[in-house]
N, CA, C and O atoms as a Tinker XYZ file with bonds, in Angstrom:
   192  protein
     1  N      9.451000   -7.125000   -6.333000    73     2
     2  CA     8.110000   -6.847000   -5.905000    64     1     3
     3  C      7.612000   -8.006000   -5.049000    63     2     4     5
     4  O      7.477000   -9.155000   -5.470000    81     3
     5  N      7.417000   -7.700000   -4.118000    73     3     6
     6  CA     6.466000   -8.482000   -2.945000    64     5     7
     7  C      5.197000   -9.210000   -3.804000    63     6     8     9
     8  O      4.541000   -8.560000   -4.618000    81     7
     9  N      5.013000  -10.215000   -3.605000    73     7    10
    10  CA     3.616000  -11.642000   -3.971000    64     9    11
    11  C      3.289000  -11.385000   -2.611000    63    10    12    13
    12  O      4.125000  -11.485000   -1.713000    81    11
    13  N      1.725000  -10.952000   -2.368000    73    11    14
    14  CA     1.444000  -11.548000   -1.448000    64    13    15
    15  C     -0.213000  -12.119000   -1.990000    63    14    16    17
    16  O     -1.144000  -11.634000   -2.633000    81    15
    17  N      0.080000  -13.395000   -1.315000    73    15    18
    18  CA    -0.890000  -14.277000   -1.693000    64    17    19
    19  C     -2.981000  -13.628000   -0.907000    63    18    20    21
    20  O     -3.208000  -12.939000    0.087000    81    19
    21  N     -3.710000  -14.073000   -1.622000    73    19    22
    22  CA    -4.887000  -14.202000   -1.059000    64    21    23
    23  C     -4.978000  -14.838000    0.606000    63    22    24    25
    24  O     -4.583000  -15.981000    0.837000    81    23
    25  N     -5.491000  -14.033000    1.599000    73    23    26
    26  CA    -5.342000  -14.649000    2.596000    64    25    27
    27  C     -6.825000  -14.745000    3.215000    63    26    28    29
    28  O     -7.619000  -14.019000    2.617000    81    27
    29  N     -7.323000  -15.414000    4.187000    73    27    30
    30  CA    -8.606000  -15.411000    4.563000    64    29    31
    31  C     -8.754000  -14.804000    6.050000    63    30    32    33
    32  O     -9.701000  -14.120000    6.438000    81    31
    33  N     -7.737000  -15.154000    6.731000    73    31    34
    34  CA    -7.277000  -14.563000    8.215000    64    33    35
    35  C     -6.583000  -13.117000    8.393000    63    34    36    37
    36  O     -6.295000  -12.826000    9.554000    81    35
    37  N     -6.321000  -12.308000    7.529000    73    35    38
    38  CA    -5.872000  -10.992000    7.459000    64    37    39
    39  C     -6.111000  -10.123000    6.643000    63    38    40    41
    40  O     -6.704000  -10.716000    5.742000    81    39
    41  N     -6.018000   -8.963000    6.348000    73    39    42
    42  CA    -6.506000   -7.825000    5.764000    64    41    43
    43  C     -5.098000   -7.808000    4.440000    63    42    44    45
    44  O     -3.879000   -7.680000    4.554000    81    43
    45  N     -5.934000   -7.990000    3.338000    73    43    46
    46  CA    -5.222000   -8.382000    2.232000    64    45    47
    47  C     -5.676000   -7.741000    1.011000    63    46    48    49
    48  O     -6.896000   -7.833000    0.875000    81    47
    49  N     -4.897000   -6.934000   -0.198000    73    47    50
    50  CA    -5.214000   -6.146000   -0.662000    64    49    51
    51  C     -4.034000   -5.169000   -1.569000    63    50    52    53
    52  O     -2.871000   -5.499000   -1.800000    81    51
    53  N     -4.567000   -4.173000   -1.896000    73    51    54
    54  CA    -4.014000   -3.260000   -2.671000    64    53    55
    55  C     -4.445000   -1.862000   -3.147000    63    54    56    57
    56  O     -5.563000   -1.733000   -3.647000    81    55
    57  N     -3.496000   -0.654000   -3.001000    73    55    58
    58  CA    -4.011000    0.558000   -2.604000    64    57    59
    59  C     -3.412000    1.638000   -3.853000    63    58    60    61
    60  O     -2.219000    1.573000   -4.149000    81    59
    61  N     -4.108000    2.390000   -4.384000    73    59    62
    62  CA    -3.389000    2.768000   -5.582000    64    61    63
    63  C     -3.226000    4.108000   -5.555000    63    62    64    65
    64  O     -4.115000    4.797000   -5.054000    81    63
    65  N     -1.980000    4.739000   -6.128000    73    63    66
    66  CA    -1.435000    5.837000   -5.618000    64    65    67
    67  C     -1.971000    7.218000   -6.250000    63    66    68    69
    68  O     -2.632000    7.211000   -7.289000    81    67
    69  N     -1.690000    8.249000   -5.652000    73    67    70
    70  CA    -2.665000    9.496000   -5.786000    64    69    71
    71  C     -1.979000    9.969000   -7.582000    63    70    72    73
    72  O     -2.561000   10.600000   -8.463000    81    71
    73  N     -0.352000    9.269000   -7.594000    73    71    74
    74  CA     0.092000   10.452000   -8.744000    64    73    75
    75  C      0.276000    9.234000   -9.511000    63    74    76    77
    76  O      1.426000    9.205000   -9.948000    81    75
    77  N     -0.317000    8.348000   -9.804000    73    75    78
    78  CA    -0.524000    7.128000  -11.150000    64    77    79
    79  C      0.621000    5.931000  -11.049000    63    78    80    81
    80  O      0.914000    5.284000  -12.054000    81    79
    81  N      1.174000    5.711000   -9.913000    73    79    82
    82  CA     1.977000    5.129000  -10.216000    64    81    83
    83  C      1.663000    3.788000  -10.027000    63    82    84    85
    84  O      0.818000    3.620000   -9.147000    81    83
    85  N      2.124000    2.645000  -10.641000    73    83    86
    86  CA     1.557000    1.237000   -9.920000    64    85    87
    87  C      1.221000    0.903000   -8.287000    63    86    88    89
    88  O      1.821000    1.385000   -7.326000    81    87
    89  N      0.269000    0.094000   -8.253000    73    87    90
    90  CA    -0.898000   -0.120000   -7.119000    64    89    91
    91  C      0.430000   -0.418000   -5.966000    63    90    92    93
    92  O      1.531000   -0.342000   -6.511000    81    91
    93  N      0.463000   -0.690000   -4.707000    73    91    94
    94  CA     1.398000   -1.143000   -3.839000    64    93    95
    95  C      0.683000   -2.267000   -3.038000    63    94    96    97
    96  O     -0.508000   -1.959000   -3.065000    81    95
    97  N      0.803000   -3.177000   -2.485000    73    95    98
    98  CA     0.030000   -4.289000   -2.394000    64    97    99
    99  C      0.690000   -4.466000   -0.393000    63    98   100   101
   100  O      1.842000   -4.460000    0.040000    81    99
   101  N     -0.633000   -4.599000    0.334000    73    99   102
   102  CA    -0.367000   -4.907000    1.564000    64   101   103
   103  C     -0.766000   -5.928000    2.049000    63   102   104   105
   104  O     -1.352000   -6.725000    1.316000    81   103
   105  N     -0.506000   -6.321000    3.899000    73   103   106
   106  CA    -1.196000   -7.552000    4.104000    64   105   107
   107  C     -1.779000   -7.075000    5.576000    63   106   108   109
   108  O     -2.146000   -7.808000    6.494000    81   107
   109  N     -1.764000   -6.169000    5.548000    73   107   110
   110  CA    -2.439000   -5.924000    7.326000    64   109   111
   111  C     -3.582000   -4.162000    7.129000    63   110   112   113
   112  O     -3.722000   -3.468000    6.122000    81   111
   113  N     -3.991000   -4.033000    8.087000    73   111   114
   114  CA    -4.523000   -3.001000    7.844000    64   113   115
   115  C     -3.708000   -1.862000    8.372000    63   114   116   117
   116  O     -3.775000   -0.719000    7.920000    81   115
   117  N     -3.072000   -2.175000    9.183000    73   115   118
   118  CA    -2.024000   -0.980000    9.774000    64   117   119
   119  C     -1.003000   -0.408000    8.724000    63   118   120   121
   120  O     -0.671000    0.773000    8.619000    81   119
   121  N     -0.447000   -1.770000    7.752000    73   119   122
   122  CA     0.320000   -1.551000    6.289000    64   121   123
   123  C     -0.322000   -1.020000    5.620000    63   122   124   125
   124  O      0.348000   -0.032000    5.320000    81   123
   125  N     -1.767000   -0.921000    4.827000    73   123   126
   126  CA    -2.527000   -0.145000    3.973000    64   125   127
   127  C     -2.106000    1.283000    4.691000    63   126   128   129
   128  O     -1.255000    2.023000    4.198000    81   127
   129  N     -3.042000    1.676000    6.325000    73   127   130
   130  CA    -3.246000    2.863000    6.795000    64   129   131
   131  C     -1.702000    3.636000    6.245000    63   130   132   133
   132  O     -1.703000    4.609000    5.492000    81   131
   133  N     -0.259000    2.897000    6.863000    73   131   134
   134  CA     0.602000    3.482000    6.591000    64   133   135
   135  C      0.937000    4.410000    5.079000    63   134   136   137
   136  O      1.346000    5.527000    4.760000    81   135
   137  N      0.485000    3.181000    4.453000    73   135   138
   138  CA     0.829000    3.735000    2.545000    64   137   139
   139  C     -0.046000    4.890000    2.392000    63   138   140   141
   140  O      0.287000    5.731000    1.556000    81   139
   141  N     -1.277000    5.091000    3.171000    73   139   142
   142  CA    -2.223000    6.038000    2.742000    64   141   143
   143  C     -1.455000    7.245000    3.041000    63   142   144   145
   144  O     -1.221000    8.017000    2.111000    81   143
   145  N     -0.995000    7.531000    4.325000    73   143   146
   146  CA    -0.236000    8.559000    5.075000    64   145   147
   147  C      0.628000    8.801000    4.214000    63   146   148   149
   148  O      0.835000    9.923000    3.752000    81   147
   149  N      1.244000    7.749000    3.894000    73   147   150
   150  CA     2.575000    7.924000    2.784000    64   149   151
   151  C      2.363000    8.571000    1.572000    63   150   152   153
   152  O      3.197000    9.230000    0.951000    81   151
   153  N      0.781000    8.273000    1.151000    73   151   154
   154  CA     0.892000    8.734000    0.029000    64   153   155
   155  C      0.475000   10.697000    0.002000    63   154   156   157
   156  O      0.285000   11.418000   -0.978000    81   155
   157  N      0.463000   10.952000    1.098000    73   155   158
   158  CA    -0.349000   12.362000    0.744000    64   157   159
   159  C      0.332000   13.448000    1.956000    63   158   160   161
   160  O     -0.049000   14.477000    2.512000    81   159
   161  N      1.695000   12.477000    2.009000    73   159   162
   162  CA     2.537000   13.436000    2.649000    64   161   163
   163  C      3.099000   14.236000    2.019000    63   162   164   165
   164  O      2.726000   13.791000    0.933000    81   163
   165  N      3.986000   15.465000    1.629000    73   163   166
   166  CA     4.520000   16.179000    0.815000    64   165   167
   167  C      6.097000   16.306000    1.082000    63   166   168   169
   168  O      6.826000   17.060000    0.438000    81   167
   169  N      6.470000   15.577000    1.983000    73   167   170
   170  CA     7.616000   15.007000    1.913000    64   169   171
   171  C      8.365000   13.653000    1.470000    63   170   172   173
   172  O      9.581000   13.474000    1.544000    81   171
   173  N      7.588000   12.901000    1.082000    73   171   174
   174  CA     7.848000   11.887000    0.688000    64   173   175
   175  C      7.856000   11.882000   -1.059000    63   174   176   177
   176  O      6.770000   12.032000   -1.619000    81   175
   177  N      8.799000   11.749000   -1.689000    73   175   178
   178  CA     8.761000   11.638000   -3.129000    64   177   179
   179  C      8.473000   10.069000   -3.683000    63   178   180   181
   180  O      7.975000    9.952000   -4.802000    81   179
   181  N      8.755000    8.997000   -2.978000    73   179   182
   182  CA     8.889000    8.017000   -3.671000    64   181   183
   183  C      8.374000    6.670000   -2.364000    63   182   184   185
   184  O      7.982000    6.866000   -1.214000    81   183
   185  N      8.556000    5.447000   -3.038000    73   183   186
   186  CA     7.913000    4.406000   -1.939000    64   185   187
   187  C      8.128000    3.243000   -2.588000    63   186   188   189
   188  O      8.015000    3.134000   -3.809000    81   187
   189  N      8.427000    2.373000   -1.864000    73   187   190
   190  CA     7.889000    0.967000   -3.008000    64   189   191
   191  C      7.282000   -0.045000   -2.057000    63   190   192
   192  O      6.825000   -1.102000   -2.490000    81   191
C-alpha cells in the first residue's frame, strides 16, 4: 500500500469506494477524478 504523506502544494487525500471496500488514497486531482470513474464503471471489478 502506497504512504502518501500530507502535502501542502498538491491535492492530497482519500476517496472511498461505492461497494465498502478500503478507502484508496491519492495525490493529485486528476488521480482522485480517475478512481471516481473507476469506481462506477461496470467493467471494472477490482483496483488497488
Amino acid at each position: 500500500m502506497r504512504k502518501i504523506p500530507r502535502n501542502y502544494r498538491n491535492i492530497t487525500g482519500a476517496v472511498s469506494r461505492s461497494n465498502g471496500d478500503p478507502m484508496v488514497r491519492y495525490e493529485s486531482a486528476l488521480e482522485r477524478d480517475f478512481y471516481e470513474l473507476l469506481d462506477f464503471d461496470i467493467n471494472v471489478r477490482s483496483y488497488e
